[in-house]
C-alpha positions as CSV (number, residue, x, y, z in Angstrom):
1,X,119.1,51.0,160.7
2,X,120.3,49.0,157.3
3,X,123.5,49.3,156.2
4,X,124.3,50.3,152.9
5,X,125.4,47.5,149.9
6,X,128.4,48.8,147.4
7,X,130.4,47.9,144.8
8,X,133.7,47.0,145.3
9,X,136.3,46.7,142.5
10,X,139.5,45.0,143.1
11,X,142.2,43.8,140.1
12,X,142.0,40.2,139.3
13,X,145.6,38.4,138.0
14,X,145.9,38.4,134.3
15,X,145.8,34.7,132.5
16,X,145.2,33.5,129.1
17,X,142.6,31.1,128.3
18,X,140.2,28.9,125.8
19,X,138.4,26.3,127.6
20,X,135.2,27.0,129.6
21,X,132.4,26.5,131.8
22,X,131.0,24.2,134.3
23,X,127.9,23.4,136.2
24,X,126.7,21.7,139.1
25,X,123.9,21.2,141.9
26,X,123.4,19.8,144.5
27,X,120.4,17.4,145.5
28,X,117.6,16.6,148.5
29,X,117.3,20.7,148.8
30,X,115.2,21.6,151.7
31,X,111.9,24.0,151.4
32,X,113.1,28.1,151.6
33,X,114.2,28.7,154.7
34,X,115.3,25.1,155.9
35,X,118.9,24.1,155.9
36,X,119.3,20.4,154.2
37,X,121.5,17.9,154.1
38,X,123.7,18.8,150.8
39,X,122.3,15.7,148.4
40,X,122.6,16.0,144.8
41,X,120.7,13.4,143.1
42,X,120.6,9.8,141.2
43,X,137.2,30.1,126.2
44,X,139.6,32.6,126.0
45,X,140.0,36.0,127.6
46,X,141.5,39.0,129.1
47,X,141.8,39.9,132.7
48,X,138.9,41.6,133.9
49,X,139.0,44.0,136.8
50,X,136.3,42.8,140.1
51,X,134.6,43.5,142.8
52,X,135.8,41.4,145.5
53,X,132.9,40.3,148.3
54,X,133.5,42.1,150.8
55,X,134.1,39.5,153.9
56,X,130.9,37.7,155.8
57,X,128.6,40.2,158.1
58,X,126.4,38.3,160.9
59,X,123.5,40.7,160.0
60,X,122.5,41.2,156.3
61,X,123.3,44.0,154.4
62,X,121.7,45.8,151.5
63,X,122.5,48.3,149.5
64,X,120.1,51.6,149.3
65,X,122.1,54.9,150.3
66,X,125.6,55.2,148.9
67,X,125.5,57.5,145.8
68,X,125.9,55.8,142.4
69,X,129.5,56.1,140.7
70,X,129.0,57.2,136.8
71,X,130.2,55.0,133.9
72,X,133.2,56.9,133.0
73,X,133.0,55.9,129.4
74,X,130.6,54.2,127.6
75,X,131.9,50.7,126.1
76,X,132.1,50.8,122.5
77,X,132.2,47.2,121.2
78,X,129.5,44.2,121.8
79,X,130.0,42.0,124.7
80,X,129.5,38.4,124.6
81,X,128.9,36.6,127.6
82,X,128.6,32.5,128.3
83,X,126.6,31.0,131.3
84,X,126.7,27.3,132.4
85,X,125.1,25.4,135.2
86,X,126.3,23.3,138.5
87,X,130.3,22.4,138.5
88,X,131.9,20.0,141.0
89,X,135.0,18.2,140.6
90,X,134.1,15.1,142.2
91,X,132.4,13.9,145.7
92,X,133.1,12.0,148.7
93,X,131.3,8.4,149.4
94,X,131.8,6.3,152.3
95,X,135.1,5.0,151.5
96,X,136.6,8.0,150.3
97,X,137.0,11.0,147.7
98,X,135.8,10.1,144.2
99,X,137.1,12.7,141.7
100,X,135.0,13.0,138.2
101,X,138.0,13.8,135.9
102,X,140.9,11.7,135.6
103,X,144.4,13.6,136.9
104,X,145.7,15.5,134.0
105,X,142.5,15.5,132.0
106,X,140.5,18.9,130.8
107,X,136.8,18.3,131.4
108,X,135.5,21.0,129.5
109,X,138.4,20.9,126.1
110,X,135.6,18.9,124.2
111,X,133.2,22.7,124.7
112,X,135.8,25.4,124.7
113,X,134.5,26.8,121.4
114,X,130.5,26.8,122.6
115,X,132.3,28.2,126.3
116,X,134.6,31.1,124.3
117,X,133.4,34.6,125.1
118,X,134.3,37.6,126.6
119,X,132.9,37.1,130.0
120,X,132.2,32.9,131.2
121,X,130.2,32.0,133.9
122,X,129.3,28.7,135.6
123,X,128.1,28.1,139.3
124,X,130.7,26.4,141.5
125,X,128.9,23.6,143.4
126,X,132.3,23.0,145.3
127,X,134.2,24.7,148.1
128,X,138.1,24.4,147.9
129,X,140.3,23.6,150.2
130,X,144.4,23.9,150.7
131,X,144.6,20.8,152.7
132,X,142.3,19.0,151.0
133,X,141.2,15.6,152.7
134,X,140.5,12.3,151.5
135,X,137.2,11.9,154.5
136,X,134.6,14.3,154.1
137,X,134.5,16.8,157.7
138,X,130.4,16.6,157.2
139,X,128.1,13.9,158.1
140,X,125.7,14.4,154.8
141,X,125.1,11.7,152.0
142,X,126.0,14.1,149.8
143,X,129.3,16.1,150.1
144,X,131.3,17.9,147.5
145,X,135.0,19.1,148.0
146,X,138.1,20.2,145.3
147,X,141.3,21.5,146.0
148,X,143.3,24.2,144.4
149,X,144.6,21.8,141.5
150,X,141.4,20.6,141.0
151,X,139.9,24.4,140.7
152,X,142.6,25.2,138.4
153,X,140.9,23.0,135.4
154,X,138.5,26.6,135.8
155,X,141.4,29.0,134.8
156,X,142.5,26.5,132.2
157,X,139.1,26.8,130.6
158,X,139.2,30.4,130.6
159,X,136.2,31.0,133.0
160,X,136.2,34.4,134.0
161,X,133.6,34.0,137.4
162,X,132.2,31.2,139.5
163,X,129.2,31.9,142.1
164,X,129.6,30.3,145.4
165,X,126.3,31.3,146.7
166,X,124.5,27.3,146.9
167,X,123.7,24.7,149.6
168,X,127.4,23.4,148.9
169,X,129.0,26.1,150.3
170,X,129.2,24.3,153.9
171,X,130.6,21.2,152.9
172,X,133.9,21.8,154.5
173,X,132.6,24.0,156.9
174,X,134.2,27.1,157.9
175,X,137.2,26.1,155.9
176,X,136.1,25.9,152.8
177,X,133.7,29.2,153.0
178,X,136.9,30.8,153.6
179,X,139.4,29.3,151.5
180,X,137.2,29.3,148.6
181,X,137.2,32.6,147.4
182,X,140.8,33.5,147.6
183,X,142.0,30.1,146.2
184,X,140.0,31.3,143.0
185,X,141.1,34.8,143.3
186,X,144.9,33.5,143.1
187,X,144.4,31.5,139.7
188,X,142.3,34.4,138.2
189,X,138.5,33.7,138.6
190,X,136.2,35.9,140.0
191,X,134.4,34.5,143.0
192,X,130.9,36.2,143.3
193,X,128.0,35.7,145.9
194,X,130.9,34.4,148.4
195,X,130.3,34.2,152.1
196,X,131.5,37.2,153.9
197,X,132.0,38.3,157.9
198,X,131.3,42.1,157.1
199,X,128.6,43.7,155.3
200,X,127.2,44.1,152.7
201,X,126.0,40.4,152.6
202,X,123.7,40.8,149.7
203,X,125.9,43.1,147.1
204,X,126.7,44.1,143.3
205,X,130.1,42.7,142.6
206,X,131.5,44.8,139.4
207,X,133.7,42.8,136.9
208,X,135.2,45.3,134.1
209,X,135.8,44.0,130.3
210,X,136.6,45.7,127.4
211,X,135.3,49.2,128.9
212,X,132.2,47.1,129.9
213,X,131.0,47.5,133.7
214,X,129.4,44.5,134.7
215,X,127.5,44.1,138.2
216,X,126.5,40.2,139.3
217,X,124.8,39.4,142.3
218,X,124.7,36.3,143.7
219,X,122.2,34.8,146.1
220,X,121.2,31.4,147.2
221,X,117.7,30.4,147.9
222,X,119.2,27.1,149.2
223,X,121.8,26.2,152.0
224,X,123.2,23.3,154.0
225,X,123.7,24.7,157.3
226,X,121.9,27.6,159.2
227,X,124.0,30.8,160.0
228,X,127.0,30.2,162.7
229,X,127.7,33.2,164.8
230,X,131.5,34.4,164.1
231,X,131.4,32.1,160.8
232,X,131.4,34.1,157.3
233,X,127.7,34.3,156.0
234,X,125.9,33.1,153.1
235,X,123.7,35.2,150.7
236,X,120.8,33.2,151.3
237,X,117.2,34.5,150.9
238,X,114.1,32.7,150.7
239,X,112.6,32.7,147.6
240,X,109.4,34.9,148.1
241,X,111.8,37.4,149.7
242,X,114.1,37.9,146.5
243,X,112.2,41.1,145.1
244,X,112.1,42.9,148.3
245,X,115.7,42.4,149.2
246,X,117.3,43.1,146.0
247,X,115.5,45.7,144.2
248,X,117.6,48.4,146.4
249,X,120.4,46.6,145.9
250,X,119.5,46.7,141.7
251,X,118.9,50.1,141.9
252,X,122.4,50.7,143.7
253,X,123.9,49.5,140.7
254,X,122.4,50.0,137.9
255,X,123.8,54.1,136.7
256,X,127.2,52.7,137.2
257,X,127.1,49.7,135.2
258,X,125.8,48.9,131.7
259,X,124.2,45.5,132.6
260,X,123.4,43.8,135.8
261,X,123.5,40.2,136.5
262,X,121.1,38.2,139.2
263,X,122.8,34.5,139.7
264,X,120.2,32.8,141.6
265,X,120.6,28.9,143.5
266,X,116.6,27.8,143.3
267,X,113.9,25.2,143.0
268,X,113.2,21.9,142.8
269,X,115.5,19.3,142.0
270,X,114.5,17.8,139.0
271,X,111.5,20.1,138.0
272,X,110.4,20.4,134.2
273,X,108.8,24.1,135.3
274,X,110.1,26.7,137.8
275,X,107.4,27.3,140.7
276,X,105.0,30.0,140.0
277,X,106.9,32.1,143.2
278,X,110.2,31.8,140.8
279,X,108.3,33.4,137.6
280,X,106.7,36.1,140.0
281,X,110.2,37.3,141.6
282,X,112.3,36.8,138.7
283,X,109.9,39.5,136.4
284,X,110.1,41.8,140.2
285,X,113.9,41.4,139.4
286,X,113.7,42.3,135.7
287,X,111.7,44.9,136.8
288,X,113.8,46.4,139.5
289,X,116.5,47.1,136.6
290,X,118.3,44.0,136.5
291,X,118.9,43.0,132.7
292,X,119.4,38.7,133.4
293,X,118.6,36.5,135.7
294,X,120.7,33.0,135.7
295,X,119.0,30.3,137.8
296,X,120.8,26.7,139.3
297,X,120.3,24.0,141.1
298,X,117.3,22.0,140.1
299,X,119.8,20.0,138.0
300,X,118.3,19.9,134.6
301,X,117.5,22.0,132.3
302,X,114.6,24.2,132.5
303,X,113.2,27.0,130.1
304,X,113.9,30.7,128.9
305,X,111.7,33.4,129.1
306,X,112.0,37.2,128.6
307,X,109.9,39.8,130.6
308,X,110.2,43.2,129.4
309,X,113.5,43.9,127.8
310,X,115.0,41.4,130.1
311,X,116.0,37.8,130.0
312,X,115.7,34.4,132.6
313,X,116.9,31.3,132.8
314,X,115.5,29.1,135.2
315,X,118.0,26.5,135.2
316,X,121.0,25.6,133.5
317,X,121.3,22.3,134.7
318,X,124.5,20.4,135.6
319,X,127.8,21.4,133.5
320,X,130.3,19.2,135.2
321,X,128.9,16.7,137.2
322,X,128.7,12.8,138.3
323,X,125.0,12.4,137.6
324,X,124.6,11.3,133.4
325,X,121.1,9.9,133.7
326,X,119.0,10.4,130.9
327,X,117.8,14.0,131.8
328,X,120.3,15.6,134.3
329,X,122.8,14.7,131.7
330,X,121.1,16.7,129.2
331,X,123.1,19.9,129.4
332,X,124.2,23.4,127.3
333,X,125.3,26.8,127.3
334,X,123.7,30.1,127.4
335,X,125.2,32.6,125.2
336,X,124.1,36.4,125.4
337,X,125.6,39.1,123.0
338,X,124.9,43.1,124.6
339,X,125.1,46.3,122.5
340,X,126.5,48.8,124.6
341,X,124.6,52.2,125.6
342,X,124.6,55.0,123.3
343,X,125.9,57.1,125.6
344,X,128.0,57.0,129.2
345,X,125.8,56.1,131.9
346,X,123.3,54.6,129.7
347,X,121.8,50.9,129.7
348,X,123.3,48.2,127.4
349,X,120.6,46.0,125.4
350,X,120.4,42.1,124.8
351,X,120.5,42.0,120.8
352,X,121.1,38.2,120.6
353,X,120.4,34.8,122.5
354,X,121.5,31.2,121.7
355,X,121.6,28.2,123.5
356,X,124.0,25.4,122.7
357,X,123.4,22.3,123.3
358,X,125.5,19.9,125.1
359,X,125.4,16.5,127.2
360,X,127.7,14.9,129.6
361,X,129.4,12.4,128.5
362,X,130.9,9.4,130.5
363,X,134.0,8.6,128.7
364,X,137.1,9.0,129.0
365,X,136.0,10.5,131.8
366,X,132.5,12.5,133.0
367,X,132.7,15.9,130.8
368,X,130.6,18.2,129.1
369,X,130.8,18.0,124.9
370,X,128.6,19.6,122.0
371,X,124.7,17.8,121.7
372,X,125.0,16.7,118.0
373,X,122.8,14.5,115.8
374,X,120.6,12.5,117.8
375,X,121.2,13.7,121.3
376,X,121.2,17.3,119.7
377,X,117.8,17.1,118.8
378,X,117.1,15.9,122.0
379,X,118.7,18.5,123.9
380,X,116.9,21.1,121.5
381,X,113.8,19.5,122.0
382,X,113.6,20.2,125.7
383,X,114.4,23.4,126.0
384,X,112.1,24.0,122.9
385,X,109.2,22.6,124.5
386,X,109.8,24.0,128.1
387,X,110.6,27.5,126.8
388,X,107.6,27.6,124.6
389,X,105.0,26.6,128.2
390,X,106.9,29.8,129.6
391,X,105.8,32.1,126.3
392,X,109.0,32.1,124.4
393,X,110.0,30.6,121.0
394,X,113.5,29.1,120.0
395,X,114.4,28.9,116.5
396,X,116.9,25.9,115.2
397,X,120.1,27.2,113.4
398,X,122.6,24.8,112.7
399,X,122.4,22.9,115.8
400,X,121.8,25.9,118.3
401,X,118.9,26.7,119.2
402,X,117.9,31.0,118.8
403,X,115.9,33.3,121.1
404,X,113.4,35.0,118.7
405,X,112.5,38.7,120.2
406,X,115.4,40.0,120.6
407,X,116.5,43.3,118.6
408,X,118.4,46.6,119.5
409,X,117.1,48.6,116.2
């Protein structure tokens, strides 16, 4: 017999901030189903309320028979919310750690106003640890690791939640998967999609803002080490099985929140397109209820489509990250602006989408900063092009790029 998936709402500490968002992936990902070696390749805001993840469960979870909780109130005000790809502060190579910004230095200062929303979210490509050390505990080529000082350039930036749920999330083993999510808890950012030792594995995490109920769930199609009896577990699916598993957990959800959020870790590394199996379970998503999906780890940028009154991103690329090649460095941030329900209970709708484009620069040190002039155009131009092969258009406007479609009436 399943067992049921629930919310679960738990106070997050209060801090100000203005920065934002990172991104990161991770590289050589294996086929669904297949653990790899973990191989990536060559704002401010208020204290929101969460749903902690309930703590690893050998056997999956999902969520089906516990009884919706109303909306007690209907939010009243818009809410903008900011999403940004992979984020790693740094990786280890033979002879040691090599950190990606400078002691002291805010990686994402340069983007706080494109990051600055209500709600910021970026996937975190890193595990923490307390005692963090300078040899990697993994034999993998790639291997990422940060510790609580490091993770704190997060809160600085104002981000509000991070996913853990990517083929990083073993890279200092069981450590690290449990560390992780109360290190970020403790500075004030949300950990979603973590790895938990009780069900439900696969959940709705509820972040409140500004009378806003937001549920996120966060899965990873992608991991770097098969399932360890007694070790916390990873919300990892395969691909194909992505509709089946979460529509209940969708529907468990969605009368006691206004919008609900997929964060997905999927695809190929370096892909233009999403797979057709992508398209096909994202819209099975969409049409389950959820209102976005978010997609990482292919490490560029890849296009924006909506299906029915619901909107995916593919990919958002790397954020913060080591790799500025001529397209992984290519980079931005997805902003989304809701109109609340009419009434308690009801369903928010999308009104506006921009994306913002960005690049990571090398110097002083490797950070994310506004796409202007030349490499603007650039950034527009892909995610013009690859948006328009999935159906949708994007309109320039001043140097962001605009969603056309979306209206609330």
């Amino acid at each position: 017999m399943r067992r049921p998936i629930r919310s679960i709402r738990v106070p997050v500490p209060a801090f100000t901030f203005g920065l934002i968002v990172a991104l990161a992936g991770c590289k050589g990902a294996a086929l669904d189903g297949q653990q790899e070696p973990a191989e990536p390749s060559p704002p401010a805001r208020a204290e929101p309320e969460v749903a902690a993840a309930p703590e690893p469960a050998p056997a999956p979870a999902l969520a089906s028979e516990v009884a919706p909780e109303p909306v007690a109130e209907a939010a009243r005000e818009p809410l903008e919310m900011t999403f940004v790809g992979d984020v790693i502060f740094g990786r280890y190579r033979a002879d040691g750690y090599d950190p990606i910004p400078d002691p002291g230095y805010q990686p994402f200062a340069d983007i706080a106003e494109q990051l600055s929303a209500d709600v910021i979210v970026a996937n975190l490509e890193t595990p923490l640890v307390r005692d963090f050390p300078q040899k990697s505990p993994i034999a993998s080529k790639y291997r990422f690791g940060a510790s609580p000082t490091m993770a704190k350039l997060l809160a600085d930036a104002g981000f509000t939640a991070v996913s853990l749920a990517n083929n990083h999330a073993f890279d200092m083993r069981k450590t690290g998967m449990v560390e992780t999510p109360a290190i970020l808890k403790e500075i004030g950012v949300v950990p979603l999609g973590a790895s938990v030792t009780e069900p439900p594995v696969f959940r709705v995490e509820t972040i409140e803002k500004r009378g806003w109920r937001l549920g996120f769930i966060a899965v990873t199609a992608r991991r770097n080490a098969p399932h360890r009896e007694g070790a916390p577990e990873l919300p990892f699916l395969n691909t194909r099985e992505l509709g089946d598993t979460l529509t209940e957990v969708i529907r468990s959800g969605r009368a006691s929140h206004e919008l609900i959020i997929v964060l997905i870790h999927w695809g190929a590394e370096y892909a233009d397109m999403p797979a057709k199996i992508q398209r096909s379970e994202a819209k099975r998503l969409i049409e389950a209820g959820a209102d976005m999906v978010i997609g990482h780890h292919p490490h560029v940028l890849q296009g924006v489509e909506r299906h029915e009154d619901g909107l995916i991103a593919y990919s958002m690329g790397n954020f913060l990250f080591e790799n500025t090649n001529a397209i992984p460095k290519l980079t931005g941030v997805l902003r989304v602006r809701a109109k609340p329900p009419a009434s308690a209970g009801g369903r928010a709708c999308l009104e506006r989408v921009v994306f913002h484009p960005a690049v990571i620069t090398r110097l002083p040190t490797k950070h994310p900063v506004p796409a202007t002039g030349g490499m603007g155009k650039r950034v527009r131009g892909r995610m013009s092009s690859l948006s328009e092969a999935l159906g949708s258009e994007l309109v320039q406007e001043g140097e962001d790029l605009v969603m056309s479609g979306w209206s609330c009436g």
